[in-house]
TORKOL-4160 file (C-alpha; in steps of 0.2 Angstrom, whole numbers, padded with zeros to 4 digits, m for minus):
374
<pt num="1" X="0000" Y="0000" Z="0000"/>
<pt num="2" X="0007" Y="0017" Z="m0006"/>
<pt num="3" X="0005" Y="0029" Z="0009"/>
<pt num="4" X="0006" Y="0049" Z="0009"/>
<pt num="5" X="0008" Y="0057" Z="0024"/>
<pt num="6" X="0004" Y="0076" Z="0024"/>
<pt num="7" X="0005" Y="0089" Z="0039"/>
<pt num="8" X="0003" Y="0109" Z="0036"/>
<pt num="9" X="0021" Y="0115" Z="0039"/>
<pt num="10" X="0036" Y="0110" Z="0049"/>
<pt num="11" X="0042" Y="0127" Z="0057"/>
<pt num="12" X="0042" Y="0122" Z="0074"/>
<pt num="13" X="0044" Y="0108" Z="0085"/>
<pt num="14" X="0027" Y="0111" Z="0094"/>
<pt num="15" X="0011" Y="0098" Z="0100"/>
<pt num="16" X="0004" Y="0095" Z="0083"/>
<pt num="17" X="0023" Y="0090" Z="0077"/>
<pt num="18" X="0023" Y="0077" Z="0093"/>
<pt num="19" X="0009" Y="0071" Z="0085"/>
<pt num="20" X="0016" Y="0069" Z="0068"/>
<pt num="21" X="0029" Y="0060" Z="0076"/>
<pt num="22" X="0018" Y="0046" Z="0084"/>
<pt num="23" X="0007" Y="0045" Z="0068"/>
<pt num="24" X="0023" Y="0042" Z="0058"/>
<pt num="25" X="0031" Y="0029" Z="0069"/>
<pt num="26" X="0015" Y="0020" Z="0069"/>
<pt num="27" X="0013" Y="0018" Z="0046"/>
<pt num="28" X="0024" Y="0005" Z="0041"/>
<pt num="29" X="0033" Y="0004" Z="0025"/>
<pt num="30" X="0041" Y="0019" Z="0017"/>
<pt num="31" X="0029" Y="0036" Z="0019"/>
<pt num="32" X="0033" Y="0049" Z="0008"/>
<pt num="33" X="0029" Y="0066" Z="0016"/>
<pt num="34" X="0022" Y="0085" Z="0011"/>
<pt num="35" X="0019" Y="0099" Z="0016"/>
<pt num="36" X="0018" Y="0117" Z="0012"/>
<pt num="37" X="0033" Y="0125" Z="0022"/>
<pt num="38" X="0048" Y="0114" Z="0027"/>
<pt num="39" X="0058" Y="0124" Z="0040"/>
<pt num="40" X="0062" Y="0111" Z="0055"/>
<pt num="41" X="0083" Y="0114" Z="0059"/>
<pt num="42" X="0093" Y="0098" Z="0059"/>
<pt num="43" X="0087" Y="0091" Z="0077"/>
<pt num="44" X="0069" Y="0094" Z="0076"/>
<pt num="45" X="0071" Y="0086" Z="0059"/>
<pt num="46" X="0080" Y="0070" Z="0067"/>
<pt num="47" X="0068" Y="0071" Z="0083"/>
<pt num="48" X="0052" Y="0071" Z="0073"/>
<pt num="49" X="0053" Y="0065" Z="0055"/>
<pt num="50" X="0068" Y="0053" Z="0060"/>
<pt num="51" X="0080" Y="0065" Z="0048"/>
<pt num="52" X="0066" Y="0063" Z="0030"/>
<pt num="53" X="0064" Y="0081" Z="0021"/>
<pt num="54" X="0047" Y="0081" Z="0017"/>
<pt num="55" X="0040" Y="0089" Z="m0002"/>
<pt num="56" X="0034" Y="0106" Z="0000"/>
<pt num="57" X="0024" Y="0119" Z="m0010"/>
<pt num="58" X="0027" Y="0132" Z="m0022"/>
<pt num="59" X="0027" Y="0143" Z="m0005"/>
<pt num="60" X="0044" Y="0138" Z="0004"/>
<pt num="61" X="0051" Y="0150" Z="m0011"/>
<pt num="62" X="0042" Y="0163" Z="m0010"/>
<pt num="63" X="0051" Y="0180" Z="m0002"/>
<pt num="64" X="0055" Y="0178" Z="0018"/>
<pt num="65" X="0043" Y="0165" Z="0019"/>
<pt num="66" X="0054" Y="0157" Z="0035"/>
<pt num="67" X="0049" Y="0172" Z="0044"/>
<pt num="68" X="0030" Y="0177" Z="0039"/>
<pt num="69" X="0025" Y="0162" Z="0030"/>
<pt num="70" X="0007" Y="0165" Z="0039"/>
<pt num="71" X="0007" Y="0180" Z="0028"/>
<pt num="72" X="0004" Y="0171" Z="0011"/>
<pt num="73" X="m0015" Y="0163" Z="0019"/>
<pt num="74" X="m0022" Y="0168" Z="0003"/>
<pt num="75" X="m0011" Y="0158" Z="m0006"/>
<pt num="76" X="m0013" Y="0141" Z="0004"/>
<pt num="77" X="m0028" Y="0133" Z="m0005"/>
<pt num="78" X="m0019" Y="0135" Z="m0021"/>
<pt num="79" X="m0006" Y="0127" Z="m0015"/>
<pt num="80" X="m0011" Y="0113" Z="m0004"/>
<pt num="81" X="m0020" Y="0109" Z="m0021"/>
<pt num="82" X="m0006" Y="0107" Z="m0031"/>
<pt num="83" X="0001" Y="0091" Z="m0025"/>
<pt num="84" X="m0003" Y="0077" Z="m0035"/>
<pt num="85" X="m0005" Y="0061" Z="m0023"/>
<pt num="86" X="m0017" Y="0052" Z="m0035"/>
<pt num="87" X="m0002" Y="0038" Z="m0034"/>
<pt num="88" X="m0008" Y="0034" Z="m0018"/>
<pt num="89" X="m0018" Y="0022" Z="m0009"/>
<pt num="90" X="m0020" Y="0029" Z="0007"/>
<pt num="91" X="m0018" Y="0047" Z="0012"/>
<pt num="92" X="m0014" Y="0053" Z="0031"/>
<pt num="93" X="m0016" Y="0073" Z="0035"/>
<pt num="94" X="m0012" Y="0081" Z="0050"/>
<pt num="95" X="m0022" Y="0096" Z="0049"/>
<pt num="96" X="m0025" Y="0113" Z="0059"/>
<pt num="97" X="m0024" Y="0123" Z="0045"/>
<pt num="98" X="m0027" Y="0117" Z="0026"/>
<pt num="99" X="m0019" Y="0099" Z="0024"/>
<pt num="100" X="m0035" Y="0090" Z="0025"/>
<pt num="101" X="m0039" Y="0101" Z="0008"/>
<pt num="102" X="m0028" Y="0091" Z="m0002"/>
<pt num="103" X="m0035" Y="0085" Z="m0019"/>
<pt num="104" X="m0040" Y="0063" Z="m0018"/>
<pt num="105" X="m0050" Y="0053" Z="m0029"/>
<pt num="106" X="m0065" Y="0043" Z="m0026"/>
<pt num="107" X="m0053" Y="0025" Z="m0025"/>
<pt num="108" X="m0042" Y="0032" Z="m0010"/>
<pt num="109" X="m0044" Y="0031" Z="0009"/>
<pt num="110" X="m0040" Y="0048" Z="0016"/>
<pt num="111" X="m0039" Y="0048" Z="0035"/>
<pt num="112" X="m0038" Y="0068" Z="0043"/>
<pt num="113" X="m0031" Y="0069" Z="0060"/>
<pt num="114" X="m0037" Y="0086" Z="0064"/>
<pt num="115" X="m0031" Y="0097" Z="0078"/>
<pt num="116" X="m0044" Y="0110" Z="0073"/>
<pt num="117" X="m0054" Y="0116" Z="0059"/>
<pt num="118" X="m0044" Y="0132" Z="0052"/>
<pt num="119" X="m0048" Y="0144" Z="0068"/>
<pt num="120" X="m0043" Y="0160" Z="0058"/>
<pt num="121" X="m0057" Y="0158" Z="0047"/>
<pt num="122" X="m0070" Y="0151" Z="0061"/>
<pt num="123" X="m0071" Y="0153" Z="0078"/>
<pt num="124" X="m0057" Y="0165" Z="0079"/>
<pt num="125" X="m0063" Y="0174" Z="0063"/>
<pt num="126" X="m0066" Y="0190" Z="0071"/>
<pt num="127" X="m0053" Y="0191" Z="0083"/>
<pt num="128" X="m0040" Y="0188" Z="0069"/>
<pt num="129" X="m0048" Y="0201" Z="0059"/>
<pt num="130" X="m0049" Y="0215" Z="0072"/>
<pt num="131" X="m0030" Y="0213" Z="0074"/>
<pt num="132" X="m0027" Y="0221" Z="0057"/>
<pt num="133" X="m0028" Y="0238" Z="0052"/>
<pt num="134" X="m0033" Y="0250" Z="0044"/>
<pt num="135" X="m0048" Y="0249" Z="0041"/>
<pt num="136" X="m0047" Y="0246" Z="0021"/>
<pt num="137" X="m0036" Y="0230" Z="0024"/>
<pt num="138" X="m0051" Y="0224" Z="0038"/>
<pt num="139" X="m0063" Y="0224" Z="0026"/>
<pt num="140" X="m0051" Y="0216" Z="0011"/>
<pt num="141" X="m0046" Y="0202" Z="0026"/>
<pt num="142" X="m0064" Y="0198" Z="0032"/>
<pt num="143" X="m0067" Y="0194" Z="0012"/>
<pt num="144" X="m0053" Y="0184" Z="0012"/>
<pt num="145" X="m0057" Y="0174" Z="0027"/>
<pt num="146" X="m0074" Y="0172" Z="0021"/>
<pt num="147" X="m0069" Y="0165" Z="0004"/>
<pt num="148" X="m0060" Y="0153" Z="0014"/>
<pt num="149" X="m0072" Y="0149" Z="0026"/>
<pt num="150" X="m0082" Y="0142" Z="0012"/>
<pt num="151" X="m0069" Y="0136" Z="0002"/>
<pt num="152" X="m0063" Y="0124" Z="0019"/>
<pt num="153" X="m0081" Y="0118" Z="0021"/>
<pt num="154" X="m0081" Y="0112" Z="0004"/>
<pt num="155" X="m0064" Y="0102" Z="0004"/>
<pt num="156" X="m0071" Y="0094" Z="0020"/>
<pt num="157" X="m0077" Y="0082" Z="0008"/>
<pt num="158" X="m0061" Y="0077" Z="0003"/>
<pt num="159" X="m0061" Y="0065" Z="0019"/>
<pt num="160" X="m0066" Y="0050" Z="0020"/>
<pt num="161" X="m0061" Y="0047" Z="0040"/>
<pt num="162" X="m0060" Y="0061" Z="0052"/>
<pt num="163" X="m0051" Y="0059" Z="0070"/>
<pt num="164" X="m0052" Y="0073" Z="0082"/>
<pt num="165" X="m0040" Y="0075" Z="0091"/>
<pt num="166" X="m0052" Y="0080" Z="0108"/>
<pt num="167" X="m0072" Y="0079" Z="0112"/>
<pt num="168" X="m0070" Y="0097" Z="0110"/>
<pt num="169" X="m0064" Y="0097" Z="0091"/>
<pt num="170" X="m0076" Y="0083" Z="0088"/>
<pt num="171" X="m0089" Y="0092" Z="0092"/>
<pt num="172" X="m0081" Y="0107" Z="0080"/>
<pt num="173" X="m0081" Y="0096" Z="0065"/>
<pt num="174" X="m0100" Y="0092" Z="0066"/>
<pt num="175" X="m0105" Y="0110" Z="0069"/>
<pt num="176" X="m0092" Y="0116" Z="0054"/>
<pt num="177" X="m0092" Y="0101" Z="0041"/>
<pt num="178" X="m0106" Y="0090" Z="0049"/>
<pt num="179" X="m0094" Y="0076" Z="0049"/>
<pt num="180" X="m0094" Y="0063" Z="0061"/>
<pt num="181" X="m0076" Y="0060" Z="0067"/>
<pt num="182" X="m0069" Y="0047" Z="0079"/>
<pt num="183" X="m0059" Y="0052" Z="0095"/>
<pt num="184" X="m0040" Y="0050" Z="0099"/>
<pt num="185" X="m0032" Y="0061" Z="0112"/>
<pt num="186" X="m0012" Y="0064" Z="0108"/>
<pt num="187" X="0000" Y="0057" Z="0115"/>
<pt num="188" X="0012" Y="0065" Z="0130"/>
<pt num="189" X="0029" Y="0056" Z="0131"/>
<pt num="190" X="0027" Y="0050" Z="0148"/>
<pt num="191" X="0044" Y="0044" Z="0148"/>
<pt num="192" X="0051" Y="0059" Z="0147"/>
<pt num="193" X="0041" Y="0070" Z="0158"/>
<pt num="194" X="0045" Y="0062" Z="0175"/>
<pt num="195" X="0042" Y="0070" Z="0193"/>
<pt num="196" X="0060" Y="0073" Z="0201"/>
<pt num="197" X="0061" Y="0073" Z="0219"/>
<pt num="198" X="0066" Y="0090" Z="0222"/>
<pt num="199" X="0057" Y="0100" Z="0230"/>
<pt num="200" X="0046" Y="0113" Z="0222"/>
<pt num="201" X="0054" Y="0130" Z="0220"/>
<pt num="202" X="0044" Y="0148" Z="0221"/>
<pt num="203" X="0036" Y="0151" Z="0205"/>
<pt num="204" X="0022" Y="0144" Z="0191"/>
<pt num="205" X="0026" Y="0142" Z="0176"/>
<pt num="206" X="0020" Y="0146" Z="0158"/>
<pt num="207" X="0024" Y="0136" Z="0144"/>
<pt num="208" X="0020" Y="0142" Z="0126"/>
<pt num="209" X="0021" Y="0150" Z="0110"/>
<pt num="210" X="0021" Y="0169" Z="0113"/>
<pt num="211" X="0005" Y="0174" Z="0099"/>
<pt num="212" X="m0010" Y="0180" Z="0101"/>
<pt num="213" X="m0025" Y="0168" Z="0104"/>
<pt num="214" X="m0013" Y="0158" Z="0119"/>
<pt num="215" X="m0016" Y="0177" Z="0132"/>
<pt num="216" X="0001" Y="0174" Z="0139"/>
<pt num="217" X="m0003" Y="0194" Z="0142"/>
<pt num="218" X="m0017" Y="0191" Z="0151"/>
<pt num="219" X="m0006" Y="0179" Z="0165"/>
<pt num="220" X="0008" Y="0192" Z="0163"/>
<pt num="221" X="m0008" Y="0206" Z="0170"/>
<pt num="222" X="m0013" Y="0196" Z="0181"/>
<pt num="223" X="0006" Y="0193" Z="0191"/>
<pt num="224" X="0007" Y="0213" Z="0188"/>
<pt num="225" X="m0005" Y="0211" Z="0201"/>
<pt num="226" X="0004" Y="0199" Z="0213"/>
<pt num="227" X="0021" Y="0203" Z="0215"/>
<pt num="228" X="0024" Y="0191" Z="0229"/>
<pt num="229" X="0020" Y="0177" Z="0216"/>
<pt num="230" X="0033" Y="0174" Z="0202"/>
<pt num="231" X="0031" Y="0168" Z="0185"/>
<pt num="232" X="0043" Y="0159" Z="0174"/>
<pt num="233" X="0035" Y="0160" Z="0154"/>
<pt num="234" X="0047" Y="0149" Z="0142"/>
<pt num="235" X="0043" Y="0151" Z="0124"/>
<pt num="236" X="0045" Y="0161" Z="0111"/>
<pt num="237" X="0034" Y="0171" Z="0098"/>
<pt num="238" X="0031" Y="0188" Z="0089"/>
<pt num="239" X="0023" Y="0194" Z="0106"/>
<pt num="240" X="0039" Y="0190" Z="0116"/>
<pt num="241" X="0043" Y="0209" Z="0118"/>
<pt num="242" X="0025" Y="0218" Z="0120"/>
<pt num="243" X="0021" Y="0207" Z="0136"/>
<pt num="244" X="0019" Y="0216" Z="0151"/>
<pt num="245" X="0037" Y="0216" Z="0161"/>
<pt num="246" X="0037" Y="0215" Z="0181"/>
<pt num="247" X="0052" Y="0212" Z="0194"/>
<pt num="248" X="0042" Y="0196" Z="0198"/>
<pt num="249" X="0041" Y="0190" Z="0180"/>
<pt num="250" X="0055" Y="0180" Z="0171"/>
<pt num="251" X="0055" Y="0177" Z="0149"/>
<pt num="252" X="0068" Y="0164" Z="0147"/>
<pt num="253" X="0062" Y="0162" Z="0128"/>
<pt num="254" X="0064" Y="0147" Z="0119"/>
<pt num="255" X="0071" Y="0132" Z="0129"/>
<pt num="256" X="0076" Y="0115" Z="0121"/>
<pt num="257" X="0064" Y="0102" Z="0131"/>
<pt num="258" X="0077" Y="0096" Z="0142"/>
<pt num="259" X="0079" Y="0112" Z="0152"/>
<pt num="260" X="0062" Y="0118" Z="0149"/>
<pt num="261" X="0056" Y="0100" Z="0159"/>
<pt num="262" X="0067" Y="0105" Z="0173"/>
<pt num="263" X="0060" Y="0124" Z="0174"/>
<pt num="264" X="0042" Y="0112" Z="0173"/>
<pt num="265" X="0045" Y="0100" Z="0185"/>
<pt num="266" X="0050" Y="0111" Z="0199"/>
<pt num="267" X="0036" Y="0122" Z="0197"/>
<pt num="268" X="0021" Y="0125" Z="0211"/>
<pt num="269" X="0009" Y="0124" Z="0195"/>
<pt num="270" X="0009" Y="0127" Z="0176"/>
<pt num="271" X="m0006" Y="0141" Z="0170"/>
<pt num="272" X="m0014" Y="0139" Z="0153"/>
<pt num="273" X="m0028" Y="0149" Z="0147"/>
<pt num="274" X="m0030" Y="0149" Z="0129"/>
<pt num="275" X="m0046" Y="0141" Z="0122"/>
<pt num="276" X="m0037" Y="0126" Z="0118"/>
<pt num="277" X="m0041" Y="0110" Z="0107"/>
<pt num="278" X="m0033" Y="0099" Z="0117"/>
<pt num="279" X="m0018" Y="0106" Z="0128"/>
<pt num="280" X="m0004" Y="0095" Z="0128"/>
<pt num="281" X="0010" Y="0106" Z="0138"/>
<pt num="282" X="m0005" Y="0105" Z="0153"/>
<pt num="283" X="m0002" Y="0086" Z="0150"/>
<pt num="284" X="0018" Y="0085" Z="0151"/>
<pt num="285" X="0016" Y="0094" Z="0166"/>
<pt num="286" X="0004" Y="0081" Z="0173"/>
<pt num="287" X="0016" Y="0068" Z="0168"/>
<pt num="288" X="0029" Y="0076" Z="0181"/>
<pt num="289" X="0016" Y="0077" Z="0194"/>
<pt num="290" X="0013" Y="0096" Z="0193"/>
<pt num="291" X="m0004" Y="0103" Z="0197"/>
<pt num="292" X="m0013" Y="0115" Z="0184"/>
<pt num="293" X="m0022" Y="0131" Z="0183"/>
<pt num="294" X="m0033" Y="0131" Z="0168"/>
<pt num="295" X="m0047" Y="0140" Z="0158"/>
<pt num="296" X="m0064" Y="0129" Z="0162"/>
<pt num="297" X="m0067" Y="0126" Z="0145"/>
<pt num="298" X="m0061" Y="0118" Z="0126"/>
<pt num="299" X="m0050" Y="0104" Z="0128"/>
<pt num="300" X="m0044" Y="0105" Z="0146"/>
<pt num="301" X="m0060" Y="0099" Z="0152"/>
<pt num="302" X="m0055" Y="0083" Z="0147"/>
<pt num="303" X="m0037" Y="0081" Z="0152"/>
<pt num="304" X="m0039" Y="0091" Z="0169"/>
<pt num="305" X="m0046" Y="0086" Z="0183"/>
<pt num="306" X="m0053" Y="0098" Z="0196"/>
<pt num="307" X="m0047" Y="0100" Z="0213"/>
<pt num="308" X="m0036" Y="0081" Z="0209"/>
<pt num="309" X="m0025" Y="0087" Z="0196"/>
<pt num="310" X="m0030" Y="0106" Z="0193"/>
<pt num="311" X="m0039" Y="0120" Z="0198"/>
<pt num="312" X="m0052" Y="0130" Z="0185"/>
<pt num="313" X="m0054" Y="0147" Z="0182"/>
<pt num="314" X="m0071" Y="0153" Z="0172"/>
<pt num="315" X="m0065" Y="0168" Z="0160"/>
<pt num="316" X="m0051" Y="0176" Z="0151"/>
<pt num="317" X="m0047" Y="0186" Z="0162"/>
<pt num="318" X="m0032" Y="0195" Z="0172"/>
<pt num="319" X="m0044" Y="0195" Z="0186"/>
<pt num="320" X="m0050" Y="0178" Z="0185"/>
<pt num="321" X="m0030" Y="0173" Z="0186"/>
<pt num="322" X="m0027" Y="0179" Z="0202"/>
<pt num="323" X="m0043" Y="0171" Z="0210"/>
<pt num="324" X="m0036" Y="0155" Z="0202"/>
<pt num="325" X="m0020" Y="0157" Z="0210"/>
<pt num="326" X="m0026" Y="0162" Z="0228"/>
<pt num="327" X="m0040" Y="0148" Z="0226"/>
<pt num="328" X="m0024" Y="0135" Z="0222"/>
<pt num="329" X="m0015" Y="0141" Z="0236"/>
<pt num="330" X="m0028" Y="0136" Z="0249"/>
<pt num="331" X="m0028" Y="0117" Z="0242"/>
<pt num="332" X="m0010" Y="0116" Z="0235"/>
<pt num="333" X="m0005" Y="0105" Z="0250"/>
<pt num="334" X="m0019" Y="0093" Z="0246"/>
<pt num="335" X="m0013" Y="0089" Z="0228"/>
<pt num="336" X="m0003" Y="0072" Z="0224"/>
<pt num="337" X="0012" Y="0071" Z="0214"/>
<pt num="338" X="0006" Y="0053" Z="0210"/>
<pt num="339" X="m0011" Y="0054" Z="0208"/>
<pt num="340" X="m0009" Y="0068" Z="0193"/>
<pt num="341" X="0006" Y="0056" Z="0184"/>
<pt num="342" X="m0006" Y="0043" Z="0185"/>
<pt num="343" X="m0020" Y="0053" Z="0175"/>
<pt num="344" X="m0006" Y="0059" Z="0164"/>
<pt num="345" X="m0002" Y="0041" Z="0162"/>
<pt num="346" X="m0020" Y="0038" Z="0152"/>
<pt num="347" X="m0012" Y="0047" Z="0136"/>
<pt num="348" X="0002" Y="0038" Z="0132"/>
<pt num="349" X="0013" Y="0035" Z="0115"/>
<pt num="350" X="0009" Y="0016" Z="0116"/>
<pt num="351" X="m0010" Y="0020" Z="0118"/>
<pt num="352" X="m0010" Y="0032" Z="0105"/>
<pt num="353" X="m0002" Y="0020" Z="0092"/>
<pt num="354" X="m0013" Y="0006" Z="0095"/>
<pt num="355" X="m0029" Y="0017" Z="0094"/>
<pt num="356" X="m0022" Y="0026" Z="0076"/>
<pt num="357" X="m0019" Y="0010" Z="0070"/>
<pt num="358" X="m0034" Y="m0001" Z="0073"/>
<pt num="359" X="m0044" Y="0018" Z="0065"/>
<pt num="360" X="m0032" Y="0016" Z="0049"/>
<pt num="361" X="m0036" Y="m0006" Z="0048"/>
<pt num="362" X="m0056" Y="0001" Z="0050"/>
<pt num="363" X="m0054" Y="0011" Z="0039"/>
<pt num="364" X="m0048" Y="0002" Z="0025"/>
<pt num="365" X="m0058" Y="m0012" Z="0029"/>
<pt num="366" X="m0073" Y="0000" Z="0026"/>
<pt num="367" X="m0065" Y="0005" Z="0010"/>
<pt num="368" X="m0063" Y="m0011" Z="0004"/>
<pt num="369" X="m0082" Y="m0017" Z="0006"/>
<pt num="370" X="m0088" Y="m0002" Z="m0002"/>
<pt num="371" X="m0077" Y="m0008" Z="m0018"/>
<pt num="372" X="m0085" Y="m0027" Z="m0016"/>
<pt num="373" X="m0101" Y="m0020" Z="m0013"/>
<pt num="374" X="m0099" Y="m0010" Z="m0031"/>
């Protein structure tokens, strides 16, 4: 069976790219890959795709497309369309964005995984659209985002199995392409991400890229207001110097995983409050037996649990933060290091490949009785 394996872009070594990982070790045979930008330096390259240099689009040579590659959305569509895969049997995307788009034929199996319906163009459509000015380039982007909006709904079809990567995201792909998709959580490498037996030092951590819908600035607001908390925010993004700066607050900027797991593990707790689909850093903190402050909502209702592993807050808010924080530090003492690796142990590499690949033998077991049945 001739397999294609096709993610949006490789720029960075994020949770979608863990996935990817997983997904790939789990095909067997040769897997050619694609994808629209290709950027991943030499070790994420060896970590993630085992050293392969996937085939890109017409966009990895288009001016400074390293740097603002998001720039060139208009030009996405066209390009996802562009590879020909008809030589395959079976199609793999890994989609957030507009890899599940890509052009198949009625006698291939095309399983999505999909992270997220494209968020610029639906739930975050106005939100993404505010943030551009002036006006005239507003009203030229809300066009845009509407033709793709449309143009994503249509391509939907181009699936024949979707799995979601969270109920959340399930739930996403009914309402935007009423498709019915099958769940499978990502998977945290749990071997990795161990509790130490330190003990914990004085600050939360954040870990994250540092862009717009993740409200690192709302956290940063919210230890403004508590400057006998400290807050350690490893990541790095085009936000990285507008966040709010305080004595109590540290931005150590990218970290390779080995030392952002130490600055994680010796943590009081981790805070996350974007509207995640899933939230796998609030995981890999879980797996070293740290406690976390979340947002009450998207996929963190699913891999946290309240007052056991976690502790909720209800709104996006700097507020809302700082209640969290003081509400955590009246039950912190009651929080097990071993009861939250245990929940963290649920999500697994070895789970996750047994699950993907009883979906892909379904799958083409569904396949081929619709050719009998012709």
């Amino acid at each position: 069976m001739k397999i294609a394996f096709i993610h949006d872009w490789f720029t960075v070594n994020g949770g979608a790219e863990k996935v990817v990982k997983a997904i790939l070790e789990t095909l067997e045979g040769e897997t050619d890959i694609y994808c629209l930008f290709d950027f991943f330096d030499d070790g994420d390259r060896q970590q993630i795709l085992k050293g392969a240099k996937p085939k890109t689009s017409f966009l990895q040579r288009f001016p400074q497309s390293k740097k603002h590659y998001r720039n060139y959305l208009p030009f996405f569509p066209k390009a996802i369309e562009s590879f020909d895969l008809s030589k395959y049997d079976l199609i793999i995307s890994s989609s957030s964005s507009v890899a599940k788009s890509v052009k198949t034929n009625t006698n291939q199996i095309h399983i999505c995984y999909c992270h997220s319906p494209m968020r610029y163009v639906w739930d975050l459509k106005d939100e993404y659209v505010k943030e551009i000015s002036p006006l005239i380039k507003r009203k030229i982007a809300s066009r845009v985002f509407n033709h793709l909006q449309s143009w994503d709904k249509r391509t939907s079809k181009n699936v024949t199995h979707y799995i979601a990567n969270s109920n959340f995201i399930a739930q996403r792909i009914k309402s935007n392409y009423n498709r019915e998709s099958v769940v499978i959580n990502p998977p945290i490498n749990t071997s990795f991400f161990i509790p130490n037996a330190k003990k914990k030092e004085n600050y939360f951590v954040v870990v994250s890229r540092l862009v717009g819908y993740k409200k690192i600035d709302l956290i940063a607001n919210a230890f403004s207001q508590i400057p006998n908390q400290n807050l350690v925010v490893i990541g790095d993004g085009p936000e990285l110097n507008d966040l709010p700066k305080s004595p109590n607050i540290k931005y150590l900027g990218y970290l390779n995983a080995s030392q952002m797991k130490k600055y994680v593990q010796n943590a009081r707790a981790t805070i996350v409050v974007a509207l995640e689909d899933f939230g796998i850093a609030a995981l890999e903190a879980q797996s070293c037996g740290i406690p976390v402050i979340a947002l009450k909502k998207g996929g963190y209702l699913e891999t946290v649990i309240e007052d056991e592993t976690g502790v909720f807050f209800e709104t996006q808010t700097a507020n809302d933060i700082v209640k969290a924080i003081a509400k955590f530090e009246k039950v912190e003492s009651n929080f097990s290091k071993e009861t939250i690796r245990n929940h963290a142990l649920k999500f697994t590499e070895e789970a996750f490949k047994t699950k993907f690949k009883n979906e892909i033998n379904r799958a083409v077991k569904d396949h081929d009785k619709k050719l009998i049945l012709k």
